[in-house]
PLY file of the C-alpha trace (Angstrom):
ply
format ascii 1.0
element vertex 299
property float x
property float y
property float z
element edge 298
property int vertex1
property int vertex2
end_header
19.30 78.84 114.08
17.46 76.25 112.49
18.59 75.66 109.05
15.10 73.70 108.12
13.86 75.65 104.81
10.04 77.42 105.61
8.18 78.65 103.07
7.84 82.62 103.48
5.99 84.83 100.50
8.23 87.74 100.39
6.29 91.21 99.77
7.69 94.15 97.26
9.39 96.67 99.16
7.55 98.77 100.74
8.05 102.92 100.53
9.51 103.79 103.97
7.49 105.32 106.91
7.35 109.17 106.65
6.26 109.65 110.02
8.07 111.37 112.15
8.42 107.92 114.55
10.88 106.98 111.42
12.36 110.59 111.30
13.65 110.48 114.57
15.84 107.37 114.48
16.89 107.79 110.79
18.44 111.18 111.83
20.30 109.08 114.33
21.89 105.91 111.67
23.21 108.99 109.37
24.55 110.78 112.31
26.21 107.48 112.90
27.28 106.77 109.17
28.65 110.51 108.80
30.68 110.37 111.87
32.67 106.97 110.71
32.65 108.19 107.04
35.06 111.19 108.26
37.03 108.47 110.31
37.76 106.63 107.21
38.78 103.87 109.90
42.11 105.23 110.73
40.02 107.48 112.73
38.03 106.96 115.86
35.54 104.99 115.05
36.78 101.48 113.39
32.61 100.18 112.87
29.21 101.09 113.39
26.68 98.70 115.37
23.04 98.99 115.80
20.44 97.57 118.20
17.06 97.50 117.42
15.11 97.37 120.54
11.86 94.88 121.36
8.15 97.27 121.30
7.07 98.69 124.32
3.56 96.58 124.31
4.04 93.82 126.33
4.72 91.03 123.56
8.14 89.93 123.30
9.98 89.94 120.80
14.20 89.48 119.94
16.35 92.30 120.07
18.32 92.73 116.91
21.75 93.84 117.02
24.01 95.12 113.79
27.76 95.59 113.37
30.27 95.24 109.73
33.16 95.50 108.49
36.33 95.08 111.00
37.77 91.87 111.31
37.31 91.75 115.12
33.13 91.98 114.45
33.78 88.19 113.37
34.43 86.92 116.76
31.67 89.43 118.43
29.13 87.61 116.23
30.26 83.97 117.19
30.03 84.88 120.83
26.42 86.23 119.68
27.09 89.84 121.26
25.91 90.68 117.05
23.05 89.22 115.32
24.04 90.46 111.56
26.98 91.83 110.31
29.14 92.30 107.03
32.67 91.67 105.99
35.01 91.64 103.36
36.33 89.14 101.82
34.07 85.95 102.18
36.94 83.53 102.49
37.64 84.85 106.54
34.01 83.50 106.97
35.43 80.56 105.96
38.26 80.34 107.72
36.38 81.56 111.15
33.94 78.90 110.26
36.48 76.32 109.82
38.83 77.47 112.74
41.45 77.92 110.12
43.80 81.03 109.26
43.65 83.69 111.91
41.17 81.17 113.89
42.20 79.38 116.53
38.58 77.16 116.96
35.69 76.87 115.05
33.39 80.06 115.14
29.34 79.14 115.55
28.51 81.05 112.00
25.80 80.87 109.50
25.61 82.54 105.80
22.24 84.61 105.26
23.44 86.21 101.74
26.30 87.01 99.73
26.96 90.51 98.37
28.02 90.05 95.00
31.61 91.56 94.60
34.87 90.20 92.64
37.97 90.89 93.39
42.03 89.73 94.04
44.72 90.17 96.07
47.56 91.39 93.90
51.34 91.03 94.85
53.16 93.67 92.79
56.91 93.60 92.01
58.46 96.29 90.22
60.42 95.13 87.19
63.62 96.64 88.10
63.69 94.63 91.27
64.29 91.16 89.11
61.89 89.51 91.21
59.31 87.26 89.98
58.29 85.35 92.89
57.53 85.54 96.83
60.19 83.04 97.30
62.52 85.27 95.53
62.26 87.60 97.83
63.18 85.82 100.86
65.70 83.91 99.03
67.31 86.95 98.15
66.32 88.76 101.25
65.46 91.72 99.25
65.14 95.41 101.25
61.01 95.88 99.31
59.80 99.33 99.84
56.38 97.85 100.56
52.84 100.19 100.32
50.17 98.88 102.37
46.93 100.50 103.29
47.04 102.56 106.59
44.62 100.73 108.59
46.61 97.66 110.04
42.88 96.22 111.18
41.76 96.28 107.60
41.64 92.61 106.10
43.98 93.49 103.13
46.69 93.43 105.38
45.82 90.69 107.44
45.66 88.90 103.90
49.36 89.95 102.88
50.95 88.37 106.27
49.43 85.01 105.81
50.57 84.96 102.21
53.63 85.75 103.57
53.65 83.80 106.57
53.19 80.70 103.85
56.01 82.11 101.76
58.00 81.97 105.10
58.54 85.80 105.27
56.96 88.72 107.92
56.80 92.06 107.41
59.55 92.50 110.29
62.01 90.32 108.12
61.50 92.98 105.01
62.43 95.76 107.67
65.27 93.94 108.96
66.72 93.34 105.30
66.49 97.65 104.95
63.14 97.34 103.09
60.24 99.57 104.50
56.58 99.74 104.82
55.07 102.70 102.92
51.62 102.91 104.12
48.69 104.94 101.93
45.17 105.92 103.12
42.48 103.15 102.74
42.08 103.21 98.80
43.63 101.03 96.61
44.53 103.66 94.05
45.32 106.28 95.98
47.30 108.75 94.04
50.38 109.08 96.42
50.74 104.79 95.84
50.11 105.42 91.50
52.69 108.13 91.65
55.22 105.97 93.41
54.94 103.55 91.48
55.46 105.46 88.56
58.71 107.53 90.22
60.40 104.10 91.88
59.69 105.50 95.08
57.72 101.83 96.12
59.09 98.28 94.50
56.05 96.38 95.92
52.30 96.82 96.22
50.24 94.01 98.17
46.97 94.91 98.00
43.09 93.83 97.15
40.79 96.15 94.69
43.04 95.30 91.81
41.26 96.71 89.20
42.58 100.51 90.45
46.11 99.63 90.76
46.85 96.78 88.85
46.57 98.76 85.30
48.62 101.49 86.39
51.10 99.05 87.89
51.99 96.96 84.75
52.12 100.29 83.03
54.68 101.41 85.44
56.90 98.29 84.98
55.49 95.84 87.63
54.66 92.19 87.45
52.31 90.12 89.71
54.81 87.39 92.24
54.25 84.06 91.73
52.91 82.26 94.71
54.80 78.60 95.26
52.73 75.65 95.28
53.05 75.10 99.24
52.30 78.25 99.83
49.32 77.72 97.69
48.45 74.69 99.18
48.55 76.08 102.66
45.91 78.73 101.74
43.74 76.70 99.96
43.17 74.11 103.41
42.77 77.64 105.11
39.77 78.88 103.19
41.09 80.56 100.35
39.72 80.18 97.41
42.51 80.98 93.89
42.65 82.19 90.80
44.65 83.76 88.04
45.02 87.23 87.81
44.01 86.93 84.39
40.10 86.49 85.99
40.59 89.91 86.66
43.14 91.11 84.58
42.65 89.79 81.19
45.73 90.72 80.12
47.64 88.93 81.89
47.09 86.02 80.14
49.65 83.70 79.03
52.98 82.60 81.32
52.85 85.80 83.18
49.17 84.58 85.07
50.25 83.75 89.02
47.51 82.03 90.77
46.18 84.38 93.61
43.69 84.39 96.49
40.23 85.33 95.22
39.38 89.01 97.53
35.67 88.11 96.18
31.91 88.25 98.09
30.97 90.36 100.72
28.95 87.77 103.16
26.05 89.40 105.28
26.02 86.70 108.27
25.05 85.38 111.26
25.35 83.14 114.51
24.07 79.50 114.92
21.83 80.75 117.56
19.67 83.23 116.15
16.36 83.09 116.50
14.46 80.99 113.54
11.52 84.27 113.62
14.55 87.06 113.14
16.27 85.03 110.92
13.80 85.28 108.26
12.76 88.76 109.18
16.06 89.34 108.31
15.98 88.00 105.09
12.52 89.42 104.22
14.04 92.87 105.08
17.09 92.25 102.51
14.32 91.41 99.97
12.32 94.31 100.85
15.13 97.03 101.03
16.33 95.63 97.41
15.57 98.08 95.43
18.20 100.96 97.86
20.85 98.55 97.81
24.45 99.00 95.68
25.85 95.81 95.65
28.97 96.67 94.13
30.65 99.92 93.11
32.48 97.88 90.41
30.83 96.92 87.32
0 1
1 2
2 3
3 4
4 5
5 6
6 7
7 8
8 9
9 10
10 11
11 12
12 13
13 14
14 15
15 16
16 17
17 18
18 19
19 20
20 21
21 22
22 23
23 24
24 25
25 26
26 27
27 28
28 29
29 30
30 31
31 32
32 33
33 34
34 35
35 36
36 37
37 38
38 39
39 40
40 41
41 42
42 43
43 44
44 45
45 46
46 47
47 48
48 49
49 50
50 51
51 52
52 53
53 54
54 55
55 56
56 57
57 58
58 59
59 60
60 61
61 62
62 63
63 64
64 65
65 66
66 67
67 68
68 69
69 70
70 71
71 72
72 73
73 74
74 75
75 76
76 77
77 78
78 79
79 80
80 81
81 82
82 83
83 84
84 85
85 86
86 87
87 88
88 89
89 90
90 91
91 92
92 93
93 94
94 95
95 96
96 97
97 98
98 99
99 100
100 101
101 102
102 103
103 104
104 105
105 106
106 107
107 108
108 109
109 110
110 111
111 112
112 113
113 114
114 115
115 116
116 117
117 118
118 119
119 120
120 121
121 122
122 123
123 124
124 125
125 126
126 127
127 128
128 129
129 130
130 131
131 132
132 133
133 134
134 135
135 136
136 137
137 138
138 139
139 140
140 141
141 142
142 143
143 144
144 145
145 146
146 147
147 148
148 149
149 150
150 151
151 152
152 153
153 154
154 155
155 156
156 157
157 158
158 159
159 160
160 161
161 162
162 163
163 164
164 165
165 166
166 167
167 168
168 169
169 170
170 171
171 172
172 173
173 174
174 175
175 176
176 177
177 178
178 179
179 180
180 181
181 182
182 183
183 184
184 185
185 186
186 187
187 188
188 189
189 190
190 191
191 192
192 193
193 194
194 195
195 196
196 197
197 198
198 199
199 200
200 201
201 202
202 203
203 204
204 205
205 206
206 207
207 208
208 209
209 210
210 211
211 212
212 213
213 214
214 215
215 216
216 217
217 218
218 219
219 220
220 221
221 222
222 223
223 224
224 225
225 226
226 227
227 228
228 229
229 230
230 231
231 232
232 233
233 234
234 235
235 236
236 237
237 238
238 239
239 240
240 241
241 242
242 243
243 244
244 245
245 246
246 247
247 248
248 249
249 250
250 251
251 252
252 253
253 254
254 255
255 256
256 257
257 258
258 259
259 260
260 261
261 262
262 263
263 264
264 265
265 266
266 267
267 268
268 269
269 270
270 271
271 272
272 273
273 274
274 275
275 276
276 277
277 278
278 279
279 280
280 281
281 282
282 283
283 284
284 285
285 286
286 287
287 288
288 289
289 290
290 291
291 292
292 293
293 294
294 295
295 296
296 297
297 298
């Protein structure tokens, strides 16, 4: 894709077609986004990827293929089997575009927008652990009763064993030191993970959408782990950006503010060899469609 800036008027969004030519295939997307809704991606269905076809006239023009979410859609769209997709956060953009973190190589990726969101990754310890730090942990080689979403695709997760892996513990190490993995369906404040808190049955929550369980964590006794400053360092080169939890968590400020990797910016993105002609279609379609878009549940 050529990255040369073109001048391109965008027009106001336009009210959809009500004919029944747009009937037809719209019946078929919510189909689509019903079916993985129920899934809750533990289910079946993990994503949901669209092709838009070229007309049947004679003139050619670029199929367009969509996919989001999952991890895994990363590498489809370097090896350009997607032409647009979506993740969360925007720092394993980075790191695929840098060959860094879960990357073995350099991925062939290109930004077209970023969807506003701000988050962190949060590293709970309950108080009556006596832990204050990652290192602590492995130090101590303390048996954590970890909760962790249920979907071991879901970035979160992938996020919480590279902080690990720089802290120089797995998951398997917590296991083998009599700790366990407590695992709650894909919302960060799930009840079942609140009320566990609250009775003692979990010691440690590592987990993004901090705003849901980070209240209700301090309030149950729990403090945020200090990272240590290699660790920090190592995900920093990766891609990661950091901040305090106080950015999110105002609280927090003072001595008891651990750095943290930033769970921010939900990156709608491409491959390097898109076509120039989609690419801005694409974009004049974002700008179009502006007015039906959330960009973040969070306010």
């Amino acid at each position: 894709m050529d990255a040369t800036p073109r001048t391109s008027p965008f027009q106001p969004m336009l009210d959809r077609p009500r004919g029944n030519a747009f009937l037809r295939p719209n019946a078929i997307m919510q189909i689509a986004l019903e079916l993985w809704a129920q899934s809750a991606r533990t289910g079946p269905y993990a994503d949901v990827q669209m092709l838009l076809g070229p007309p049947l006239d004679g003139k050619r023009q670029p199929t367009a293929t969509f996919g989001f979410e999952s991890p895994e859609v990363i590498l489809a769209v370097g090896r350009g089997e997607l032409d647009l997709a979506t993740l969360n956060p925007s720092a394993l953009l980075t790191m695929a575009y840098r060959g860094t973190g879960w990357f073995t190589e350099p991925l062939p990726l290109r930004a077209i927008a970023i969807m506003p969101s701000y988050d962190l990754m949060g590293f709970g310890l309950s108080g009556q652990t006596g832990l204050t730090s990652l290192a602590e942990v492995r130090e101590k080689k303390y048996p954590l009763r970890v909760s962790l979403r249920d979907d071991p695709s879901h970035s979160p997760i992938l996020a919480a064993e590279q902080v690990l892996q720089a802290e120089g513990i797995a998951f398997a190490d917590i296991e083998a030191w009599g700790g366990s993995i407590k695992l709650v369906p894909n919302s960060p404040g799930h009840p079942s993970r609140l009320n566990g808190m609250r009775s003692g049955e979990i010691d440690a929550v590592f987990d993004e959408g901090i705003n849901s369980w980070g209240p209700p964590a301090m309030e149950a006794g729990f403090r945020f782990a200090r990272l240590s400053d290699s660790a920090l360092a190592e995900l920093d080169k990766a891609g990661w950006p950091l901040l305090p939890m106080s950015a999110r968590l105002p609280e927090l400020k003072g001595e008891a503010d651990p750095l943290t990797i930033s769970f921010s910016g939900w990156p709608l993105y491409t491959h390097a060899g898109l076509d120039d002609d989609l690419a801005y279609r694409i974009t004049d379609a974002l700008w179009r469609s502006r007015g039906n878009l959330t960009w973040d549940i969070d306010r």
